[in-house]
N, C-alpha and C positions, 0 to 999 in steps of 0.2 A: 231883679237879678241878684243871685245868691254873691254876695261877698265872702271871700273869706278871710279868716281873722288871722295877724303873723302866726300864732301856734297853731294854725293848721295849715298854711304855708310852708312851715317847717316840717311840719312831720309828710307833705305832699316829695318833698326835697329827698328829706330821710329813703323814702321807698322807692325813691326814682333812683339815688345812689347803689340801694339795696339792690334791683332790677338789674341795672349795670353792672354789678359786680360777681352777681351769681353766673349773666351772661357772657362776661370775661374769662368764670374760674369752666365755665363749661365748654368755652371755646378750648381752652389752656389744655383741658384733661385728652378734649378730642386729638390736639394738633401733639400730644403727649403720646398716649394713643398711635395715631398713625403713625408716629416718625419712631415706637418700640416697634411696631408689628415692621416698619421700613428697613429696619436692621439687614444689614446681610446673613441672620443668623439661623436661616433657613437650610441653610448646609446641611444643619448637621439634623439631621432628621431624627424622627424620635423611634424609639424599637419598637412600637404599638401604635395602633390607628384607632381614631375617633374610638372606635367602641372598644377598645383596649385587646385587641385579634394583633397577636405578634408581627409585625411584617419579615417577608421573605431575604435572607440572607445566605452568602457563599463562605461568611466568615468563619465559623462556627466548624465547617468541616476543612477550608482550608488548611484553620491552626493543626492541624492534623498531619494534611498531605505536604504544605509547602518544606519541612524538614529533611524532606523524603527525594525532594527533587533538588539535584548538583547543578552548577556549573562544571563545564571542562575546559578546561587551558590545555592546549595543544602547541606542544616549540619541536619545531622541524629546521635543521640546517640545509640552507641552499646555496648550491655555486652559485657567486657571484660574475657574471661574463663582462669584464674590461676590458674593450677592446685595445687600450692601450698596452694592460700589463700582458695581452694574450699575445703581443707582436713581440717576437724574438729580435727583432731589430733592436727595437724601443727598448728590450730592458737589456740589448746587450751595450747600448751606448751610454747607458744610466746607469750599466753597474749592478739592476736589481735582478735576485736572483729567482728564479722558476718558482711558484707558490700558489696554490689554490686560495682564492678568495673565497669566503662563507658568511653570509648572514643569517643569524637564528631570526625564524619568523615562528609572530605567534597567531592560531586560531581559538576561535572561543566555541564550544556546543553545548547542550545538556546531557543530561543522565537522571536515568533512576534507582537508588537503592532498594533492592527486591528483597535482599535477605541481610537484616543488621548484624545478625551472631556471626557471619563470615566476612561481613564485610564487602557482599555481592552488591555492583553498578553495573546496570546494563544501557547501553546509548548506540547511538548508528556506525557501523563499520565505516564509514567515509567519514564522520567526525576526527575518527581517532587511526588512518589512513596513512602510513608512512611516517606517524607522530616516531619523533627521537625521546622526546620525554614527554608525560601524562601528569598534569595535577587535577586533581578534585578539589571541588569549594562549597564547603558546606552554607548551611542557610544561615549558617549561625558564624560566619565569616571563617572556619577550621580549612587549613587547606594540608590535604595529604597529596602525597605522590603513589600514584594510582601503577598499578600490576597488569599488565594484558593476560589476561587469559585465554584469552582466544576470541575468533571471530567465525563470523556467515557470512558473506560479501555478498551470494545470492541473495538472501534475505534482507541484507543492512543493518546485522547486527553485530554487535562484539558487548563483549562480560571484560567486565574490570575489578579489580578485588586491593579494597584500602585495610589498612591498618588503624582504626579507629573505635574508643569507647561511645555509647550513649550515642547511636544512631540511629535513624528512625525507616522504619520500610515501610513501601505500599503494600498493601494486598493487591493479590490479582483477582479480576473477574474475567467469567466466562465470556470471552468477547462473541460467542457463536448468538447470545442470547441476544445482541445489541440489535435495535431496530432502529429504523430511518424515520430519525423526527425524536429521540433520543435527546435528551439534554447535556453537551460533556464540555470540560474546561482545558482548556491546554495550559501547559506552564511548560515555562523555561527563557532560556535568556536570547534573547531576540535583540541582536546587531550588540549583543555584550552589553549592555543594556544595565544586565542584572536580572532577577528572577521575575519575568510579569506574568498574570493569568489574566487570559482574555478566555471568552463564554461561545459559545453556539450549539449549534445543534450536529447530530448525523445528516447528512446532506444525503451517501448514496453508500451501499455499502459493494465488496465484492470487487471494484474497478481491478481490472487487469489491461493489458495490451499498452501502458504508457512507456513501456522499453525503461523504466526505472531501474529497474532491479531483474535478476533472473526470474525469481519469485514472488507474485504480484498479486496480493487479494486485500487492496487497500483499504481503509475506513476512510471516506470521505467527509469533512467536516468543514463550516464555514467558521468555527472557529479561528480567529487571526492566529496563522503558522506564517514567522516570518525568517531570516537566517538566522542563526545562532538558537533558533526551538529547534532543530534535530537532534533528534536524541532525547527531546523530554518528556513528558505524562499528558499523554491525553486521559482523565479519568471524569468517570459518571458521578453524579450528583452525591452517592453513598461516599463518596474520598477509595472507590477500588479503581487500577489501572484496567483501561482496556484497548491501548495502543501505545503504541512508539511514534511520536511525531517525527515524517523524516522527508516530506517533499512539500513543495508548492507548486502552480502556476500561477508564475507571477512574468506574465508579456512585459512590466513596466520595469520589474526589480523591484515589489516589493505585492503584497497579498491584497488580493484582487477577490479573497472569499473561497479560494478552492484551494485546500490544503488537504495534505494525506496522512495517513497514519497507515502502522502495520498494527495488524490484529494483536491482542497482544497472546491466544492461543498458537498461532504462528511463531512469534517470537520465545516463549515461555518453549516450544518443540527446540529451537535452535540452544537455545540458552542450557536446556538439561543435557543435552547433546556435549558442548562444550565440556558441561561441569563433567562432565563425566570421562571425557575423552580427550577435549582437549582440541577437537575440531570436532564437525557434522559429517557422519556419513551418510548420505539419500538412496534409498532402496529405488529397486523399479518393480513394473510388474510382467515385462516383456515383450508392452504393444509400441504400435508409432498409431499414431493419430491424426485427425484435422478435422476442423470444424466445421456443424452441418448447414449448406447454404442452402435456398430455395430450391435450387434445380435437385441437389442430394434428395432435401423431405422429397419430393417429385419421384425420382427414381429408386428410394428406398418405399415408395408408398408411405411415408410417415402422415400423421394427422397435420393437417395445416399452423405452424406455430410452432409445431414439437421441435423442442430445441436438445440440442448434447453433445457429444462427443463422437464420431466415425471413428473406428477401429479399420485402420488401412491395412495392418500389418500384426501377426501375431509370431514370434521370436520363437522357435521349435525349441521345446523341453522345458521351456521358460515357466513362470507361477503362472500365468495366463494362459499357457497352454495348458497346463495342467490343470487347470479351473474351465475351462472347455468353453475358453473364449475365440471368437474367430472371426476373422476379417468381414466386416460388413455388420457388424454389431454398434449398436449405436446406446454407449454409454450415456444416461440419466442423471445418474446418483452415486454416491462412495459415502457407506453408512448413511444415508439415509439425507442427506447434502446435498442438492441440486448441483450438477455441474453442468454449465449450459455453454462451456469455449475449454477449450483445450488448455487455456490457463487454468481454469478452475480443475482442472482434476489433474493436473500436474502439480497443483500446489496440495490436495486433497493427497496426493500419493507422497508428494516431497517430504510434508511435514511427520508422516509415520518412520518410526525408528524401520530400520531390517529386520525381519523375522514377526512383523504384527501382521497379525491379517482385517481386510476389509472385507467388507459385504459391497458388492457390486451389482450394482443394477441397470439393467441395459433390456435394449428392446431388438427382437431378430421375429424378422416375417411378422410383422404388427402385433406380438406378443413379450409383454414384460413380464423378466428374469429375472432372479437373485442368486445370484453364486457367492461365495467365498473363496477371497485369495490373500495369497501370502505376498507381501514384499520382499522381494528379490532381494540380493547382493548385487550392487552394478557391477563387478568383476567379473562375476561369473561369467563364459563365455557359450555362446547361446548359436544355435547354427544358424546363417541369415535368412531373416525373410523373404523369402524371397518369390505379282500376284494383285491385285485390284477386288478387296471384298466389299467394299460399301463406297459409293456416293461422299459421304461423309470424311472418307478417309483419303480419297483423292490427293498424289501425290505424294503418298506414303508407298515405300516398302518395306514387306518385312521378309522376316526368316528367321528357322526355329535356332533356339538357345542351344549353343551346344551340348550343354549337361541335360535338356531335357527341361528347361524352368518354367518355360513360357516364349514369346514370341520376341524376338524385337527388332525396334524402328532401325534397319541398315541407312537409310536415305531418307530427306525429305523436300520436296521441289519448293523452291524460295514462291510466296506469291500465293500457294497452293491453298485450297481447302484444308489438307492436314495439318499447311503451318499454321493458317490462321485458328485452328482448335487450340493450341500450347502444347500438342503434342512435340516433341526433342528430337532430335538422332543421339540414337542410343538407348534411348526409353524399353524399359526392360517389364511387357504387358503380360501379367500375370493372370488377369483375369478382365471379362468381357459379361457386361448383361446380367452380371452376378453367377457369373458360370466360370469356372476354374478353364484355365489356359497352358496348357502344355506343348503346344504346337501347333504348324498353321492350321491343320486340319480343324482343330478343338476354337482356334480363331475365330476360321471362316463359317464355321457352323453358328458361334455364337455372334456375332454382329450380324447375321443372316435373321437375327431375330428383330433388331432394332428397326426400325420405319422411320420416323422423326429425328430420336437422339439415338446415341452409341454410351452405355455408362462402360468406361473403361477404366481398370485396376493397374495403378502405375508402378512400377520402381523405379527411383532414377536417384542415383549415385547411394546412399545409406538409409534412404525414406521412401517410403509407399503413400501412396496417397491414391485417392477417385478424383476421375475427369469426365467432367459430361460434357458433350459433343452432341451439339443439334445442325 
């Protein structure tokens, strides 16, 4: 058996140390290693990925837009109700003398500057709502005291106008072009907060019937709209404006994901209005309206789906008549703009100055029209719109108009067939089956045509409207 000699014993020692120590410096590198890569220093992430492809960023266009977007401070004086000091007893036994108590309260919203060289902010009429005094807060901490220029209360907007150098404005974009699935960022200051931008998308566009506002063709967005955003920038990815943040539902008190914007085409109509005038004046075109339900498509023969606007009533001399519009027309489009509820082409008519004309599209005896009309002056003053003949009507009587108008409901038996239709006492029936009504004769002829249902032409108190009766 091999011996080995001390100097080879030792140099056996030497490599076993050497073994050892490489295995120690290589543990050492590894646990060196994992405890850099362990760092918390993955925060801050790097502008480029693996292959050196820039990563996606909001920054870049914010430094742009966030200058552009205000705070507002809003201070309003309110009675203050004491019931001590309000007792004439109490202050005549104390001596103290009669005096209205007041506390200044402050609210906060946003704004946007639209035009630097004048010093144009536009935010929501309820923001800035019985305000006593107005300040603006730039992004850059400058605070002016802001000028009312005017407001839309319909709309929810009002124009403000600072005295200040080296301001910065948005651009406006075409909010008509915005589609649903759209990428847009809100900003503004939320519960005072200070200025945040939260992200999302177009949710829905066009929402009307929320009783928000008179005039209602909202941008719906899941960007976080929470209080103290009305009034600020909803804008598209480029840094241009294309609403006014100005509602939420929020069931809890606070954004739940559906928040609203106004157009900001809508707004930009109200806004030049202002500048100009100093209020909005809104044209009309001379009709009343209501919106088309299943039994109407039915009765109008419409295509299944076909959705618009019903013409109840057309205003004698009015731009509509004169455009050779007339009751039982069932509006489509305004320039070429789907209007599918009575909101939408009230808001399609509101936002034209007086004296523009639209192109109007509408459908009469299963045949689509285009006429051109003028918008009205609302001032003008325009002339009104205005026995047992059916199964159906049971429990009705009527008898003719005395000017000759049409027929109307004298009586109606409680209980009755005619009450349970929605026909009124007083209801003033203009026309029947789509046949004009002048009296019972022209009545009882035309419901003499109906079998099933009765389509009847109403007036009742300043509005016209269709009732169908099966």
């Amino acid at each position: 058996m091999f011996q080995p000699t001390p100097f080879l014993s030792f140099l056996y020692l030497v490599e076993e140390s050497l073994m050892k120590f490489r295995a120690l410096a290589a543990s050492t590198l590894t646990l060196t290693a994992s405890l850099l890569l362990g760092t918390p220093s993955y925060a801050a992430l790097p502008s480029v990925d693996a292959s050196g492809n820039a990563l996606p960023s909001l920054a870049p266009m914010l430094k742009n837009v966030n200058p552009a977007v205000v705070n507002i401070a809003t201070y309003t004086k309110r009675e203050v109700n004491n019931p001590l000091l309000s007792d004439p007893f109490f202050r005549h036994f104390f001596n103290i003398p009669e005096q209205r108590q007041t506390q200044r309260q402050r609210s906060a919203g946003s704004g946007v500057i639209v035009d630097a060289a004048k010093g144009t902010v536009i935010t929501n009429h309820h923001v800035i709502n019985g305000a006593d005094e107005i300040q603006v807060v730039l992004h850059d901490g400058r605070t002016f005291a802001a000028k009312l220029v005017g407001s839309d209360p319909e709309v929810d907007i009002a124009v403000l106008k600072i005295e200040g150098d080296n301001l910065t404005q948005l651009p406006m974009s075409n909010s008509d072009e915005l589609q649903v699935g759209d990428f847009v960022v809100a900003i503004g200051n939320p519960f005072g907060l200070g200025q945040t931008v939260t992200t999302g998308v177009v949710s829905a566009l066009g929402r009307t019937g929320l009783g928000i506002e008179g005039y209602e063709d909202f941008i719906q967005t899941d960007a976080s709209i929470n209080p103290g955003n009305s009034g600020g920038a909803l804008v598209n990815l480029r840094g241009e404006l294309v609403g006014i943040n100005t509602a939420i539902i929020a069931p809890a008190g606070g954004n739940v994901g559906i928040g609203f914007a106004i157009p900001i085409n809508m707004a930009r109509a109200s806004v030049e209005q202002i500048m100009d005038h100093g209020e909005v004046k809104r044209g009309q075109i001379g009709v009343s309206i209501q919106d088309v339900t299943p039994e109407l498509q039915e009765a109008f023969g419409l295509k299944n789906g076909q959705l618009g606007v019903l013409v109840t009533g057309v205003a004698d001399k009015s731009e509509a008549d004169k455009a050779g519009l007339k009751p039982g027309d069932v509006i489509i489009a305004v320039d070429g703009r789907p209007t599918l509820s009575t909101g939408a082409l009230r808001n399609a008519i509101g936002v034209r100055k007086i004296g523009d004309t639209v192109k109007i599209t509408y459908i009469r005896d299963g045949r689509e029209k285009t006429v051109r009309c003028k918008v009205g002056n609302p001032n003008e003053s325009f002339a009104s719109v205005s026995g047992k003949s059916h199964p159906l009507l049971e429990g009705a009587q009527f008898e003719n108009h005395p000017d000759g108008q049409g027929v109307v409901v004298s009586r109606i038996a409680p209980r009755s067939p005619a009450a349970a239709s929605g026909l009124q006492q007083g209801d003033l029936i203009i026309g029947a089956n789509r046949r004009k009504v002048s009296n019972l004769e022209d009545f009882n002829s035309a419901v003499g045509r109906g079998k099933d249902s009765i389509l009847l032409h109403i007036q009742r108190g300043r509005g016209t409207f269709y009732l169908v009766i099966r």
